[in-house]
Structures are given as structure tokens and as C-alpha cells.
N, C-alpha and C positions, 0 to 999 in steps of 0.2 A: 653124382646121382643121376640116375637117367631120366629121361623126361617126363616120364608116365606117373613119376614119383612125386613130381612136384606139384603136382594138381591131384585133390581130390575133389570129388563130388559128393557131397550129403546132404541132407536134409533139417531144415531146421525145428522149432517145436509145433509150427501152423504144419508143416508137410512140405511146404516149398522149397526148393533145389538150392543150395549154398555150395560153392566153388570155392574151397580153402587152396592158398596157393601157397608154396615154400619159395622165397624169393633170393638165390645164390648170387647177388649183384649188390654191390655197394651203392649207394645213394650216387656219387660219382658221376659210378658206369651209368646208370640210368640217365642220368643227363648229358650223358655225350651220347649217348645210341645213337648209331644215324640210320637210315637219312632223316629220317622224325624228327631225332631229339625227344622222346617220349616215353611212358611207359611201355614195354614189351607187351602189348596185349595177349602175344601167343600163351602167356600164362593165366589168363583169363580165362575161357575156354576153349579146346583143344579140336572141338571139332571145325571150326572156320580154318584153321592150318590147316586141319589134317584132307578137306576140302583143295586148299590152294596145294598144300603139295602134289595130291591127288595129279592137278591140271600138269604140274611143273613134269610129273612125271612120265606125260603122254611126250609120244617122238613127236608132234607138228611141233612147225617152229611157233616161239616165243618169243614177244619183247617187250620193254619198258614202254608205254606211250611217249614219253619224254625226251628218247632214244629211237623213236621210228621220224619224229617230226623236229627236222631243223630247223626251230624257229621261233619268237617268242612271241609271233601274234594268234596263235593259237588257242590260247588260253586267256581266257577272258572274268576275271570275278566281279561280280554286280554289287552294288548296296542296293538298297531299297528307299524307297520312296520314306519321309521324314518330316513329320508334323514341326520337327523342332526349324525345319526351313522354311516354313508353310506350305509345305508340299501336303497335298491331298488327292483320295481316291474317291470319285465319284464316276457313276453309269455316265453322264450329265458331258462331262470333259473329253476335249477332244485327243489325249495321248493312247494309244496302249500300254496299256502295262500288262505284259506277262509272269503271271507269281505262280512259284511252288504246287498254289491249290489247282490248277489248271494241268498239272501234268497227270494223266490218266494213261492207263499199262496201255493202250493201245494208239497213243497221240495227244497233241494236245486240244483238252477242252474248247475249242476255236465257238462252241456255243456261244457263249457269254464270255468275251477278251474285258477283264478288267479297265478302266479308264483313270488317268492319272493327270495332274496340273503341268502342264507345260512347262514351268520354273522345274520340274523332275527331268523331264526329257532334254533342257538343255545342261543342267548339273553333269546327268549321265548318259547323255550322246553316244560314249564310248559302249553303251549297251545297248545298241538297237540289235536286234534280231536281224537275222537273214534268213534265208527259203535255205534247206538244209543244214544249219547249224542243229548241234547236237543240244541239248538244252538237260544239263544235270543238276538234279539237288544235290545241296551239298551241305545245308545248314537246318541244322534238327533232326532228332530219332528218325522222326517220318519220312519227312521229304529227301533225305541223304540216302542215295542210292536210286532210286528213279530218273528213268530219264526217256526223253521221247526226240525223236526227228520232226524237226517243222518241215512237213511234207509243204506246207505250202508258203507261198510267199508274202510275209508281214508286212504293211503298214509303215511308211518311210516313217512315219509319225510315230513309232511303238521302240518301248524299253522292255528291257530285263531286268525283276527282281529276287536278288535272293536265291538266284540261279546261276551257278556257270554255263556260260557260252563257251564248247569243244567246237569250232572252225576249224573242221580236220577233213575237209572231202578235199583237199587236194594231198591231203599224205595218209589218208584213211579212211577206206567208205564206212561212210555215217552210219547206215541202215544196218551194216556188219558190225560195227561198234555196239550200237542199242541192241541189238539181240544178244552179243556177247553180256552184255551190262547187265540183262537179263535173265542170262543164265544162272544157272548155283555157281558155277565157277568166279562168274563176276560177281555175282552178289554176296560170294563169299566175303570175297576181298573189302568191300563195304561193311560186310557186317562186324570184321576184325575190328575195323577202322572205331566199329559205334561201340564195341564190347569194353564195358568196365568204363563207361567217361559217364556224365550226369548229363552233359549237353552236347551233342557230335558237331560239328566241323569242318568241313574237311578242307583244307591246305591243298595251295598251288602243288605243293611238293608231293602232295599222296597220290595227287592226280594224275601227276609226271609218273609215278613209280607203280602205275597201274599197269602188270601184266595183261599181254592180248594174245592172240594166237595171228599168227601171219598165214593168211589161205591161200593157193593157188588162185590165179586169175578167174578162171571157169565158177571156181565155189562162190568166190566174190556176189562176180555176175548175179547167180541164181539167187544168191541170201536176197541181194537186191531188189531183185527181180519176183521172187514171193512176198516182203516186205510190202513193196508197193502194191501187190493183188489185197493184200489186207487192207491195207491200206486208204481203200475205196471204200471200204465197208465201213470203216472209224468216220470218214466224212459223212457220207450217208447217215450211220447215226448221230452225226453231230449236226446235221442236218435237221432229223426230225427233235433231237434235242429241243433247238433253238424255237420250230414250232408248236413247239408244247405234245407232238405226235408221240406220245410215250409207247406205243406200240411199234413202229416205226424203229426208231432209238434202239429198244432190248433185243430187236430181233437182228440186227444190223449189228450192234457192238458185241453182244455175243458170239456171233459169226468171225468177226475180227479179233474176237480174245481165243476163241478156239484156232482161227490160224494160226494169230503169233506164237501159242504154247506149241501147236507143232511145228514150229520154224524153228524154236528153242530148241525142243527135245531130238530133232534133229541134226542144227550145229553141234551139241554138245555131243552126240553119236560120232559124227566127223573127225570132233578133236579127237576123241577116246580114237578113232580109227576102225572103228566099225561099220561104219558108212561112208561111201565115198564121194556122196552130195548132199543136198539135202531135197534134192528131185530122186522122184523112182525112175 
């Protein structure tokens, strides 16, 4: 049966959208599918495939992340801070902690950095942040699929919760990464990830088998290089953030969410091959 057969879309008795799937897989095959091991979400619904083939289908090169970086310290997964240790979050404390709530489309929240018990920081050492580490949610509907560049440099003192640490600016510029991650193409690939489960997750392994697009040197550069001009403008509002300047703030971060969508809609032109930068 061909594939457009096996998914329908209708509606239920309120009006809202139901996706009946015809499932040609023995219980088995379903648990050995790899690399997952999971359900096939592409029978969930069809338009986040039809998205990722879209990308797969454009000439620039492509790769796995997990296949561009030889190495395993790359990839970093956090727990969270835990009452059951006596760990606790207070303004008061002297750790950072960076969580989920702090990651904003245009940087991190650096207004107001969470604080956490020292008995956290030394449990999870292993998740201090660094001045460009990639910082992804990956645990819940919300926060899975966001992600932002610590443009600037953390606090020897400060953890990560609840967040992957991607340490890829020596086999993959960061700033090219987040805007990719940012696009519909990346954000398809996420939304595959969250489609048909009750609570998303995402797995050392989904994150290795995240297609990227490989740019020339020159495109790199520029992504970078606009990145950062935004980039002023998120500290600036996180600036007047922090002094309660709410005028300040909206006019600042708005400036820097209107960059980054045209640094998106850009790359994504490039992959397509209809632009050959993302400078005029």
C-alpha cells in the first residue's frame, strides 16, 4: 500500500483533527526499528517527513551530527537539581544554574541566571557551561527543540539543568548550528521526535542522528558573523531586562528577534540554493 494510504486525517465529533494510521509492521519490527528502537512516528503525521525529505532533497551537502564529530565528549546530558539530595533553588545561593525556563529564541535569559546549592554543583560538575556551548532542550513538549548559544562566558560556579550541552565549536560552528536548529528544517526534525508520545525526550541517539547541512567556509563565516550583530541587541535587552527598563528590553529584543528570523529565512534560502549567502 502506498504511503499516503496509511494515514488519514479527519475529524472528530468536537471538530478537532484525528490522524487514523494503518500500521503494516508486526509488534517485532516495531521494536527493533533502528537507530530509535521506537515507534515510526512518520505515521503520525506526514507533514514533518514531508518537511525533512524536502531538506534531504536539496543538492548542499548533508550529515549526521554524530558522523561530522569524532568524539564522545561532545555530547553532554544534564540532570537537574533534586530535593530528594537536598539540593535546592534559591536567588540567595551562590551556584548558577541554568534551566530550560531561561532559554529565549534569541539567547539566554542572562537577566535573572537561576541559583542553586553547591551540594548540585559538585554532584554535577560534569555540567558546567562554557562561553559557546550550544545549550538544547530536550526534555518536554516545550523546552525540546530550542536552543540558544551562550554568547557569553559562565560563571566557574554555574550548572546545567535539564538541558544538553552540544560542545561542537571545534567540529561545528555553534552560531550555524542554532540558526539551523531554528529553522523549519531543524525544527522539523524535532517535531517528528515530539509527534504521537505523551512526554518527549530526546535521546543521546536522536541527537547524533540529527541531519545538518555542511556550508562552505565563506557561508560559515557570515552566519557567524550576523549571529553576533544580533546578538548585541539580546544583551542589550537583557540588560534593560535586568533593570526593570521595560522600554529598553521590547525595543532591543524585538530588533534582535527580527534579525535572527531574517538570518533563518536566509540560511534556509541557501540550503534550497537560491541564495548564495545570507549577505546581499
Amino acid at each position: 500500500m502506498i504511503k499516503k494510504n496509511l494515514v488519514q486525517i479527519t475529524t472528530d465529533q468536537k471538530g478537532n483533527e484525528v490522524v487514523m494510521v494503518r500500521v503494516d509492521k508486526t509488534l517485532k519490527e516495531l521494536i527493533e526499528e533502528k537507530p530509535f528502537s521506537r515507534w515510526d512516528v512518520n505515521y503520525w503525521h506526514p507533514k514533518w517527513v514531508d518537511l525533512i525529505e524536502e531538506f534531504k532533497s536539496y543538492d548542499i551537502e548533508k550529515e549526521y551530527l554524530g558522523q561530522i564529530i569524532d568524539s564522545d565528549d561532545w555530547l553532554i546530558a544534564t540532570d537537574h537539581v533534586r530535593a530528594s539530595k537536598n539540593e535546592k533553588e534559591d536567588d540567595n545561593l551562590p551556584v548558577e544554574y541554568y534551566s530550560p525556563a531561561g532559554l529565549f529564541f534569541t539567547g539566554y535569559n542572562t537577566s535573572k541566571v537561576p541559583h542553586c546549592t553547591e551540594n548540585a554543583f559538585k554532584r554535577m560538575r560534569r555540567a558546567r557551561p562554557k562561553q559557546y556551548d550550544l545549550l538544547l532542550g530536550g526534555f518536554g513538549m516545550g523546552p525540546t527543540g530550542k536552543s540558544v548559544v551562550l554568547w557569553h562566558e559562565p560563571s566557574p560556579t554555574s550548572i546545567v539543568g535539564n538541558i544538553f550541552i552540544l560542545r561542537i565549536n571545534k567540529y561545528y560552528n555553534p552560531f550555524v548550528l542554532d540558526v539551523f536548529f531554528k529553522s523549519k528544517y531543524g525544527q522539523a526534525q524535532f517535531n517528528k521526535y515530539k509527534t504521537g508520545v505523551a512526554f518527549n525526550s530526546l535521546s543521546n541517539d536522536e541527537i547524533r542522528f540529527l541531519s545538518v547541512p555542511i556550508f562552505v567556509k565563506h557561508i560559515n563565516e557570515n552566519i557567524e558573523s550576523e549571529y553576533k550583530k544580533m546578538a548585541v541587541y539580546h544583551d542589550n535587552a537583557m540588560e534593560g531586562k535586568k533593570n526593570d527598563n521595560e522600554v529598553e528590553y521590547i525595543k532591543n529584543i524585538e530588533l534582535a528577534e527580527k534579525m535572527l528570523k531574517d538570518l533563518i529565512i536566509k540560511t534556509e534560502a541557501v540550503i534550497r540554493g537560491e541564495r548564495d549567502d545570507v549577505i546581499d
